[in-house]
VMD Tcl script that draws the C-alpha trace (Angstrom):
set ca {
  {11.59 -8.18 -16.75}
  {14.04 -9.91 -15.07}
  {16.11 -8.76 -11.67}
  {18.94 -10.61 -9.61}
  {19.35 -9.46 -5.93}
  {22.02 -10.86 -4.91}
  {23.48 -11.15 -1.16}
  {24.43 -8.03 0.75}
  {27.06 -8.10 3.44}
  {25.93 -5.01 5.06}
  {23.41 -1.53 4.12}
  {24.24 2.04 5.55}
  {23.62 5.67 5.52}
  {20.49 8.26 5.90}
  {17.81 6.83 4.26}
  {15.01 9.03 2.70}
  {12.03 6.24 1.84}
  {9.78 6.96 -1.05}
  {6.63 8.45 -0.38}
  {3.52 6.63 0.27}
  {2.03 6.21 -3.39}
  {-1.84 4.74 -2.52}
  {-1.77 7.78 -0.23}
  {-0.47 10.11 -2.64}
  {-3.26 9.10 -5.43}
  {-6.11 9.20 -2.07}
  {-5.01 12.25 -1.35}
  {-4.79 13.96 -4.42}
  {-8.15 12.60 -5.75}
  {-10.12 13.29 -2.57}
  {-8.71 16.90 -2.75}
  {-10.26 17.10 -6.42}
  {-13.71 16.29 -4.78}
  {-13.60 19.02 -2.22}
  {-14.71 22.63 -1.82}
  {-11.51 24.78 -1.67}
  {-7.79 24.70 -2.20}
  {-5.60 21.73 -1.06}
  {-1.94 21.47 -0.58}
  {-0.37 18.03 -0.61}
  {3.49 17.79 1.06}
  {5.45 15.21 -0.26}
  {3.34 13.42 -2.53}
  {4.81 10.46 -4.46}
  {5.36 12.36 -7.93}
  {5.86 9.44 -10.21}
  {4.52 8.42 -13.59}
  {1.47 6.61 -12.49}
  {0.46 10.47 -10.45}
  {1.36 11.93 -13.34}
  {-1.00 10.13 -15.26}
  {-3.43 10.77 -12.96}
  {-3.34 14.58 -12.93}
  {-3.35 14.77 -16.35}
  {-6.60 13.02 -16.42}
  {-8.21 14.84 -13.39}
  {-7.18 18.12 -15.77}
  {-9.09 16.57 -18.32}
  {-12.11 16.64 -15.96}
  {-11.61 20.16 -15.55}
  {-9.80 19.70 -12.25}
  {-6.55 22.28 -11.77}
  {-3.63 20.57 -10.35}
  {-0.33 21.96 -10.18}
  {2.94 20.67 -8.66}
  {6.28 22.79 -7.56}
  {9.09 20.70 -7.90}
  {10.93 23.13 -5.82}
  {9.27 22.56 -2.50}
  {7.14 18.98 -3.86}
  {4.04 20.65 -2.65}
  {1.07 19.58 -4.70}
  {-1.60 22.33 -5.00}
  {-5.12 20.82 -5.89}
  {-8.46 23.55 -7.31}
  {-11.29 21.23 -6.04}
  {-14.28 21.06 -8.04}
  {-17.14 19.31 -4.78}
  {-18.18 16.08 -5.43}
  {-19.36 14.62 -8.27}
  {-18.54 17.96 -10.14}
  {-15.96 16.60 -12.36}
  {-16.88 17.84 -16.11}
  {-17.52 15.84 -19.26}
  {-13.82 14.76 -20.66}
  {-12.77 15.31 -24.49}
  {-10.39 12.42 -24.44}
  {-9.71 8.84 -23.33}
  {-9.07 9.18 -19.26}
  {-4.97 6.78 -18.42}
  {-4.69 5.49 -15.05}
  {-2.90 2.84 -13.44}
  {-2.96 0.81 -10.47}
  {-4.20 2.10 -7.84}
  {-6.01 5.22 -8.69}
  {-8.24 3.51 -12.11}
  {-10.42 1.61 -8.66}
  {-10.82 5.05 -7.06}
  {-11.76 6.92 -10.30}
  {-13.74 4.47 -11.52}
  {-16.15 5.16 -8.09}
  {-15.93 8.90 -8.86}
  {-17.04 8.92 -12.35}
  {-19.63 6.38 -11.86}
  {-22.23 9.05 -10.48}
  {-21.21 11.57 -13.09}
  {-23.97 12.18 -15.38}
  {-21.70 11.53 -18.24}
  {-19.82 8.44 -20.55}
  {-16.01 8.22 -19.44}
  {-13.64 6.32 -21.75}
  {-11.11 5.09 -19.90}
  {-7.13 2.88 -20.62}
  {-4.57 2.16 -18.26}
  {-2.93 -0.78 -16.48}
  {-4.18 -3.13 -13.89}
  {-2.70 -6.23 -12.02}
  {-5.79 -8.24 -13.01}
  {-9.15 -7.67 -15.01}
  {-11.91 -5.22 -13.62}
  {-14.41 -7.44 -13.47}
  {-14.87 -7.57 -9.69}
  {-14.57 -3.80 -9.56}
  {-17.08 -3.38 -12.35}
  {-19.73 -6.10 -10.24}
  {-20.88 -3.32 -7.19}
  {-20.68 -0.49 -9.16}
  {-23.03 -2.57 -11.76}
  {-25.52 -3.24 -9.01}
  {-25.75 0.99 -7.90}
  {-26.14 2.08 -11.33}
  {-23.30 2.51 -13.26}
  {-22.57 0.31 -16.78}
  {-19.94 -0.77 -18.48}
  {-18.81 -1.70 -22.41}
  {-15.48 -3.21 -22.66}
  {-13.95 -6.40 -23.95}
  {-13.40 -9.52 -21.93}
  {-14.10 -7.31 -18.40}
  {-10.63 -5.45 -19.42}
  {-9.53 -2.05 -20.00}
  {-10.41 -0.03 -22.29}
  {-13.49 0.53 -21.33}
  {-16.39 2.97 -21.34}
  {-18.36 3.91 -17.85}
  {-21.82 5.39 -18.17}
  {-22.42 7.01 -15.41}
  {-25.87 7.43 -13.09}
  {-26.57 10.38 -11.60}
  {-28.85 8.67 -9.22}
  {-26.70 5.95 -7.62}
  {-28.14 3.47 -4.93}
  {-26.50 2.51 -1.75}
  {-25.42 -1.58 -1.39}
  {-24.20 -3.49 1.32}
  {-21.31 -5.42 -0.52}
  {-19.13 -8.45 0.78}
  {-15.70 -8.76 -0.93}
  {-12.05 -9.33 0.35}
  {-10.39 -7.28 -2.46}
  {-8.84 -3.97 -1.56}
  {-9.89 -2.67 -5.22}
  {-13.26 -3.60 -4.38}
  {-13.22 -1.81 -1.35}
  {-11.88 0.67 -3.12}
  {-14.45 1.59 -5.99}
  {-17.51 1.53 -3.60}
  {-15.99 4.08 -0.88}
  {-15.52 6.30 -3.78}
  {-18.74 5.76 -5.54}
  {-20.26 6.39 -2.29}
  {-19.39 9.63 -1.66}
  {-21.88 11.11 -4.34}
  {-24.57 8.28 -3.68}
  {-27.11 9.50 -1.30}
  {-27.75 7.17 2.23}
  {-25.66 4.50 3.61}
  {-23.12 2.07 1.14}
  {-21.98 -0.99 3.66}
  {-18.88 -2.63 2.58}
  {-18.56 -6.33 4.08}
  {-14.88 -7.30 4.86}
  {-11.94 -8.73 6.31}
  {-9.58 -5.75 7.29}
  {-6.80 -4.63 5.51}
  {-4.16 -1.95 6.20}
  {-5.06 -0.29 2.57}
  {-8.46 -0.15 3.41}
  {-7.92 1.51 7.01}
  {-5.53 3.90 5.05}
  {-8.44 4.97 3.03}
  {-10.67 5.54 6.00}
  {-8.54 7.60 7.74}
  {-7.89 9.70 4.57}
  {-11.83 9.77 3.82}
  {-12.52 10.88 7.56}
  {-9.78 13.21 7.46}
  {-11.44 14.81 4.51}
  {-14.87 15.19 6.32}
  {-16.53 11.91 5.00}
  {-18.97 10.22 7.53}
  {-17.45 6.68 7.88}
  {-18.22 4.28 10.42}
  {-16.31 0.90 11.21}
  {-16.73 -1.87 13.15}
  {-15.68 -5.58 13.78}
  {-16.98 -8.58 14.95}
  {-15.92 -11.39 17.13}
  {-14.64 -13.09 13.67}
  {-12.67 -10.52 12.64}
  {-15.31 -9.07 9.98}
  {-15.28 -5.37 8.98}
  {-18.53 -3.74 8.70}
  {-17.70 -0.01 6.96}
  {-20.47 2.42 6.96}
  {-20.19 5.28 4.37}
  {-22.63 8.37 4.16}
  {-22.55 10.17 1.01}
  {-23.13 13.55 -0.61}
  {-22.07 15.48 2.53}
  {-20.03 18.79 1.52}
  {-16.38 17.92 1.54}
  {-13.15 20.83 2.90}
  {-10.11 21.20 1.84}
  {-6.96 20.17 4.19}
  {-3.93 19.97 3.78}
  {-1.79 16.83 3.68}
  {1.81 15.46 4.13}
  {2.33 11.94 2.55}
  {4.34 9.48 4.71}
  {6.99 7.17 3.89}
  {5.64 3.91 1.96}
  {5.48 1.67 5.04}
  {6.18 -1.72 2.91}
  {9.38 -0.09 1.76}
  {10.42 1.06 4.93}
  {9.66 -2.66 6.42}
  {12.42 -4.11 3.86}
  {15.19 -1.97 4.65}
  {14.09 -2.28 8.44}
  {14.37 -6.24 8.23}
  {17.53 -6.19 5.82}
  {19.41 -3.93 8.71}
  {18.31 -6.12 11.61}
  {19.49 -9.19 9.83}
  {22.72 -8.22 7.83}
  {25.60 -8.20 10.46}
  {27.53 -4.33 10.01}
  {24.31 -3.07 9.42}
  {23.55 0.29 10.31}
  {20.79 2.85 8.96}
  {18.71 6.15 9.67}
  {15.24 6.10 7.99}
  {14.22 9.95 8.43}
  {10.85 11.39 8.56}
  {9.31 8.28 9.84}
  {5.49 9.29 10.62}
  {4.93 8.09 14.48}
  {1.31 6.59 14.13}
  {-0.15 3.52 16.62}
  {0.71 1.15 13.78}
  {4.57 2.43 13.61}
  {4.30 2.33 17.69}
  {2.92 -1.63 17.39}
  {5.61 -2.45 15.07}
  {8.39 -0.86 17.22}
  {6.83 -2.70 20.10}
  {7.56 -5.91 18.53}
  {10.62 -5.92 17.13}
  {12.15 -4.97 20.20}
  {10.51 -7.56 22.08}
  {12.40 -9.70 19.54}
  {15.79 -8.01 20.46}
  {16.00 -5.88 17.77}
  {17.88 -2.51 17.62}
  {15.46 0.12 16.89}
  {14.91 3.39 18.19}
  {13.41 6.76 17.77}
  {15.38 9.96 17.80}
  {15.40 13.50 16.80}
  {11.07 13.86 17.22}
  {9.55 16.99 15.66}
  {6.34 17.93 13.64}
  {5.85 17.97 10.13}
  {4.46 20.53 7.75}
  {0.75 19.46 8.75}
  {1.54 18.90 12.55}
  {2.16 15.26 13.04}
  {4.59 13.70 15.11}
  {7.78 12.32 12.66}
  {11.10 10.93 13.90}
  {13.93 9.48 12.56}
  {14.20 5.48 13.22}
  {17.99 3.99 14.18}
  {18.35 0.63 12.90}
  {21.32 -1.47 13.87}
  {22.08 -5.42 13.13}
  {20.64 -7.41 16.02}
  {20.09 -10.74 17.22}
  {16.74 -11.85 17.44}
  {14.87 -14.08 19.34}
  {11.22 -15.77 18.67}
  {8.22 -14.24 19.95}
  {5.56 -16.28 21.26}
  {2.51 -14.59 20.00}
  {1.89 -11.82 17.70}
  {-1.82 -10.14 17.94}
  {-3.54 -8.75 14.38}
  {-4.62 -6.10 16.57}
  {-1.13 -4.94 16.17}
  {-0.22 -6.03 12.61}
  {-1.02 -5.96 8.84}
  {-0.78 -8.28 6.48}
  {2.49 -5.90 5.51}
  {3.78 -6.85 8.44}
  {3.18 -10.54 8.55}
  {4.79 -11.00 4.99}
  {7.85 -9.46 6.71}
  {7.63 -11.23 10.31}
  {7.66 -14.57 8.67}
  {11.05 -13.76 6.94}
  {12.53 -12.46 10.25}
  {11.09 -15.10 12.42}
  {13.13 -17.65 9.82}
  {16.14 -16.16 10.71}
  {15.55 -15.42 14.89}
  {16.68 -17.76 17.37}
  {13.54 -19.94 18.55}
  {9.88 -20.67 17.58}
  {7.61 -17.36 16.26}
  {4.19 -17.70 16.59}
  {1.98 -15.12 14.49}
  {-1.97 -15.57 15.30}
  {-5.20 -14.29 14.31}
  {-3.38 -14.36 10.24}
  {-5.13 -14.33 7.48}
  {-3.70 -15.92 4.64}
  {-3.26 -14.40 1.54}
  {-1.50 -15.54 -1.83}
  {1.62 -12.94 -0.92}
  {2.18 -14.83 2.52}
  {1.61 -18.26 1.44}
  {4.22 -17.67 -1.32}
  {6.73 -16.61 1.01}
  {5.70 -19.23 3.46}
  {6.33 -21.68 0.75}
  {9.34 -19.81 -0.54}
  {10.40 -20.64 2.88}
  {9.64 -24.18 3.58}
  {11.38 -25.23 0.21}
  {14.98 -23.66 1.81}
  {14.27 -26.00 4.66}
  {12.84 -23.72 7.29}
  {10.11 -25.28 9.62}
  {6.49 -23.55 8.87}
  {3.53 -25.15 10.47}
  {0.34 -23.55 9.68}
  {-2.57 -23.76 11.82}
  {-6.33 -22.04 11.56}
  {-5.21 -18.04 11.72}
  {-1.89 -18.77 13.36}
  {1.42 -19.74 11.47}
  {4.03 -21.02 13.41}
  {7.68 -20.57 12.49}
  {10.85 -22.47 13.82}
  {14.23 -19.54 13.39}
  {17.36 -20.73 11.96}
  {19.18 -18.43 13.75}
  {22.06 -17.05 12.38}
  {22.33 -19.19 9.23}
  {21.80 -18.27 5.84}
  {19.53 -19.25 3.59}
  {19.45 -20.13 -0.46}
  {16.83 -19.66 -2.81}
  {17.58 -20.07 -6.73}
  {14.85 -18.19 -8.72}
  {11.49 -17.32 -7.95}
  {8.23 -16.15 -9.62}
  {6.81 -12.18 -8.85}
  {3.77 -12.82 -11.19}
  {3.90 -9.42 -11.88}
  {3.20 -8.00 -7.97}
  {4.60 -5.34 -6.96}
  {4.95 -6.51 -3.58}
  {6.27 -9.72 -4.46}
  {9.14 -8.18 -5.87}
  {10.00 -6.20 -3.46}
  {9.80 -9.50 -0.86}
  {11.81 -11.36 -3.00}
  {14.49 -7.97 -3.31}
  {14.51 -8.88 0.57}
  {14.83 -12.49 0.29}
  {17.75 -12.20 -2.29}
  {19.85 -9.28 -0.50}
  {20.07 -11.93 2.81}
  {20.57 -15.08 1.10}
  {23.71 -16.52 0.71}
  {24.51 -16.15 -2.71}
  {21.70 -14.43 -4.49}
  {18.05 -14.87 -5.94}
  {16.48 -14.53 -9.76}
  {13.63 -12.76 -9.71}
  {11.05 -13.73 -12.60}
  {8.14 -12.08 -14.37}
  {8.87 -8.18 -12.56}
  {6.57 -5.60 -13.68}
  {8.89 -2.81 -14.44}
  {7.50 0.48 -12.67}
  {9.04 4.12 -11.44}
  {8.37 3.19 -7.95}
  {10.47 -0.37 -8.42}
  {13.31 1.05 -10.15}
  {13.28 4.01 -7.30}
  {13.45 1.82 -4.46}
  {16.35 -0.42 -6.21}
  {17.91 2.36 -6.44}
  {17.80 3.50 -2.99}
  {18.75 0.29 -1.29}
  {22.00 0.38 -4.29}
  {23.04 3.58 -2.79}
  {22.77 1.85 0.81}
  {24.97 -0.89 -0.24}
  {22.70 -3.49 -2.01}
  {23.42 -5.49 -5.08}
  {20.52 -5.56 -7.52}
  {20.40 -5.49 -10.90}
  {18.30 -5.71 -13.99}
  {18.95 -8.86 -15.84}
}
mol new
graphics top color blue
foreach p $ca { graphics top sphere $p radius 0.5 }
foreach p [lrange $ca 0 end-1] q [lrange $ca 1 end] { graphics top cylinder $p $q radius 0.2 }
display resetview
């Protein structure tokens, strides 16, 4: 699929961010390995969780949603208590990483089909070496998982977040200690806190290098809680930096969850200048602390140095966009480079912006207030790409064609929420 975004003179209005949808599938397949009843607020109800509860029902798991009031009510079974399936098992990214942990200690051959960004091969590696096996073709789905019963703890190095992913599942029903070796990531920390939430026994720490060391204890009895799904934070960072850049720019994003890493980000930006503030603060249906966030067009200045204790890789994808279009140098360090930054960076440096990058630290020399051009670009099929490059396109100055777009119910949603807000993107 093909989409243009073309440039935007201004977004306004009340905006109401999709839901969180890694949290939504955490959430709802965590609640399927607890003891109890558990009520999920606001969860992301889109195909790929559709998808998802129709194949947890398959494993004998009752799930039922109220349109109504979007509360999500979840029949857990305890883990590793999911029952013997009668038909192929469809999930998508991201929940085929977390069920292929789950049903990996079921004492029991899964079939399962679905779509992934890239082969399970990785995934399949770990889960190989505690006890699991696999038949498929060419490390793709479909594929068959025999599960053990008896699964052995690891200590695993790996940088992928659907690594990551598989073993914290598979180690909740694998008695001892499974050690996952990594660099952090904001998807993985969203997991954690989830898992702990949930009553799993997880311990983190980090070296001097910057090196995760995750400790997860498994077959402890798990509780039901109930949960409210936050706004998806990388959506909510692309209509932030679209209203801070556009001049006449003016939005509300409501029911903004007010956690350290929303606190770090405010922090930031308006250290940069930016007009950004919290109003109307309440609690939501689970207790936490929400606000709305006031966004206004600002001019920004450079910001000498940005710690990773404070930001994300999410973030960083986004800061180097703003810093190209602040006043001054920006200098981001402790980084760690991914594919998604160093196509932006690149994205950048080929519209003539200034990028020097360094050992962890990128440095970035603003154009102020002028406006860049980009032609057409590449998503490769990422979802975040896409929605970078929706950014990119909606602040250039005439517009940008975006290549190779995996077409999903979360993508169209969120171009259809920045059209209502005044954007101009369309499906080519």
């Amino acid at each position: 699929m093909v989409i243009v975004s073309e440039r935007t003179y201004r977004i306004c209005g009340h905006v109401n961010i999709v839901k969180d949808s890694l949290l939504s599938h955490v959430a709802l397949i965590l609640a399927s390995q607890v003891v109890g009843v558990t009520k999920i607020y606001d969860i992301a109800f889109n195909t790929d969780i559709i998808l998802t509860i129709k194949s947890l029902n398959l494993l004998g798991v009752k799930v039922r949603y109220n349109k109504n009031n979007r509360i999500c009510s979840i029949e857990g079974m305890g883990v590793g208590a999911f029952l013997c399936p009668k038909d192929v098992l469809y999930f998508n990214d991201p929940s085929i990483y977390m069920m292929m942990g789950c049903l990996s200690n079921c004492p029991f051959t899964s079939f399962l089909s679905g779509y992934t960004n890239s082969n399970i091969d990785n995934v399949m590696k770990p889960l190989l070496l505690m006890g699991a096996r696999f038949i498929s073709n060419d490390n793709k789905l479909p594929a068959a998982l025999v599960g053990c019963i008896d699964m052995l703890p690891i200590k695993y190095e790996t940088r992928e977040d659907e690594v990551k992913t598989a073993i914290m599942f598979a180690a909740l029903n694998t008695y001892g200690t499974t050690t996952i070796v990594s660099t952090p990531s904001q998807g993985q920390a969203s997991i954690m806190h989830m898992l702990r939430y949930f009553n799993v026994e997880v311990e983190c720490s980090t070296d001097k290098g910057l090196i995760n060391t995750v400790n997860i204890s498994g077959q402890r009895e798990l509780y039901s809680k109930n949960v409210c799904i936050p706004n998806d934070f990388f959506c909510m960072l692309s209509f932030i930096i679209v209203a801070l850049i556009l001049k006449g720019s003016e939005i509300t994003i409501l029911n903004v969850l007010l956690n350290n890493r929303m606190k770090n980000l405010h922090q930031i930006l308006v250290k940069m200048g930016a007009n950004l503030f919290f109003i109307n603060k309440r609690r939501n249906a689970v207790g936490e602390e929400i606000v709305d966030l006031a966004v206004k067009d600002s001019v920004l200045q450079g910001v000498e140095c940005l710690s990773n204790e404070n930001f994300d890789i999410d973030e960083y994808l986004f800061m180097v966009i703003l810093a190209a279009y602040s006043d001054g140098m920006t200098v981001l360090n402790g980084v760690f480079m991914d594919k998604r930054l160093r196509a932006v960076i690149d994205e950048l440096i080929k519209c003539g912006v200034r990028v020097t990058v360094e050992v962890n630290c990128i440095i970035i020399y603003g154009c102020s207030s002028n406006v860049l051009d980009w032609d057409s670009v590449d998503a490769c099929y990422d979802f975040k790409m896409t929605i970078l490059f929706l950014v990119i396109g909606m602040i250039s100055n005439s517009f940008l064609e975006i290549k190779n777009v995996r077409k999903t119910g979360d993508l169209l949603a969120i171009i259809g929420l920045f059209n209502k807000h005044g954007a101009k993107i369309r499906i080519a």
